[in-house]
N, C-alpha and C positions, 0 to 999 in steps of 0.2 A: 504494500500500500504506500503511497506517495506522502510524503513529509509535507507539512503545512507551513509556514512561518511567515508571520507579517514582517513586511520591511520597511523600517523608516523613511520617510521622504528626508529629513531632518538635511542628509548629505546635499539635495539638491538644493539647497537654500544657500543664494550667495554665487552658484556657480552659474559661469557665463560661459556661454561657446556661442564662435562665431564660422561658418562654412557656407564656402561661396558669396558673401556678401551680405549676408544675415545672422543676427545677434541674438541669441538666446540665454535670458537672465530670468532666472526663480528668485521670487521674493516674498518673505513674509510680512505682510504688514503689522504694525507693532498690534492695532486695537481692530476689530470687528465686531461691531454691533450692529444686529438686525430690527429693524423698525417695522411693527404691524401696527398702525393705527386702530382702535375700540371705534368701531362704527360710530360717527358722526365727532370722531376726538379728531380730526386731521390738523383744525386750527389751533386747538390746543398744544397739539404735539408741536407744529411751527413755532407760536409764541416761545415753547421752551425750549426750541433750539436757536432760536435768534438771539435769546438771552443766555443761553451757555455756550455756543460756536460763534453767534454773529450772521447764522445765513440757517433758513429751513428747507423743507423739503423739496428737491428740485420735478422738475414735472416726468410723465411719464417718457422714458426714453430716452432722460438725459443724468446727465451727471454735474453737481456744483461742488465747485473746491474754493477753499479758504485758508493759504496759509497751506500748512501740512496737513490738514483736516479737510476729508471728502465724502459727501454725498453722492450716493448713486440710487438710482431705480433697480429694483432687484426683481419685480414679476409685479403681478395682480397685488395692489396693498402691502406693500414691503421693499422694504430700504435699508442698503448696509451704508452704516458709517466708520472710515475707515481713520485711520490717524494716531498721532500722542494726543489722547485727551487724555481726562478723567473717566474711565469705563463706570467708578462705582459709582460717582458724583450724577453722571449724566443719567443713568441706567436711574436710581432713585428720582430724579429729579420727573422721569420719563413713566414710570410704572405706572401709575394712574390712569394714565392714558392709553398708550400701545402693551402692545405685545413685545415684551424686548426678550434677545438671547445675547450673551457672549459667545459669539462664534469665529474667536479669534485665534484658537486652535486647528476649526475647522475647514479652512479654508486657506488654499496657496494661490497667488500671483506670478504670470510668465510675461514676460514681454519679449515682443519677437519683433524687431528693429529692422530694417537696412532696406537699399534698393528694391529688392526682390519680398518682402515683408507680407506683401498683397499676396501674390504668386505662392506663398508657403498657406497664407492662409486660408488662402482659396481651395487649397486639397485637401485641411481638415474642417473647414467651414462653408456652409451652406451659404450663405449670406452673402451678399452684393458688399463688399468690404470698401470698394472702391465709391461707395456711395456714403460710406458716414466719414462725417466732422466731427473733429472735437467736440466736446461736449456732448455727446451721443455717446448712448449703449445700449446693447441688447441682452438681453436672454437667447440662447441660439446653441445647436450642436457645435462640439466642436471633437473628432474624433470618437465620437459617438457616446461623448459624455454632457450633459448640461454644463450650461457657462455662464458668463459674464463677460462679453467683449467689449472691449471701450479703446476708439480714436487715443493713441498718444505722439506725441511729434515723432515722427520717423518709421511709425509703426501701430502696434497693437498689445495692448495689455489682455491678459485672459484672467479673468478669476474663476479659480477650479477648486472642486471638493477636494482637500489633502490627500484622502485616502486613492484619488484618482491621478496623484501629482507624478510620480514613476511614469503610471503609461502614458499620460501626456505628455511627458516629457519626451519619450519614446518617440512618440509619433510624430509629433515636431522634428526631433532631428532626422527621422527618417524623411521627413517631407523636406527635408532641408539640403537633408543628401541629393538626392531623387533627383531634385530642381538642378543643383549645383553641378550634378554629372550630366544632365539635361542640356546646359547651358555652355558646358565644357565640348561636347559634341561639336 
């Protein structure tokens, strides 16, 4: 019978590879907090993050940053906020309101940089990549895992579930290879 073992992502944190013209960087963001607004609490929940960030909920599809401190649209009724805040401060200040989680364990960050950035994404994502701007994000497969993709200069950030961080990572280089030997032809 086959041996089981989970494996840390922990090693891919930090490391960068670059092949053919594209740049591959995991990153874990220090804080993730997830925002479900209590039905009809949405103005609420704003009020209390203009008073503890400065900036509230950005609309569907996009993403607002302030400082090292970023709102994103995460699906139907739900927002991750990303950053050096206060988790416990803000998360109390929020409870009343939304539905909050720390989900800043569970979730890793890839950005995939360069010339070709479009072209690598385009083979693990569905999505018209070449169509969004900054400030925009979506919900979207990527490698046949749910995501988080979001316009960043030169490229594309992914937010992926950690426990998915290995084969994502996988497949990106693979797609990176792929292109890179493509292009070498």
């Amino acid at each position: 019978m086959a041996e089981f073992a989970l494996k840390s992502s922990n090693d891919l944190i930090g490391q960068s590879v670059e092949i053919g013209g594209v740049n591959l960087t995991c990153h874990q963001p220090v804080n993730i907090l997830s925002i479900a607004p209590f039905k009809g609490q949405g103005m609420a929940v704003n009020d209390v993050l203009k008073a503890a960030i400065k900036f509230g909920l950005p609309t569907v599809g996009t993403v607002k940053k302030r400082g090292n401190t970023r709102i994103m649209w995460a699906g139907q009724g739900l927002w991750f906020i990303t950053g050096a805040f206060d988790i416990g401060l803000l998360s109390k200040a929020l409870e009343q309101y939304a539905a909050i989680t720390d989900q800043s364990d569970g979730w890793i960050t890839f950005t995939v940089c360069g010339r070709d950035a479009v072209s690598v994404m385009s083979r693990l994502c569905s999505l018209d990549l070449s169509k969004m701007e900054l400030g925009q994000t979506a919900r979207a497969e990527f490698a046949h895992m749910m995501s988080g993709i979001t316009p960043v200069i030169d490229g594309f950030e992914v937010m992926i579930m950690r426990s998915f961080a290995r084969t994502a990572n996988d497949k990106t280089l693979a797609a990176m290879t792929k292109l890179a030997a493509l292009r070498a032809l």
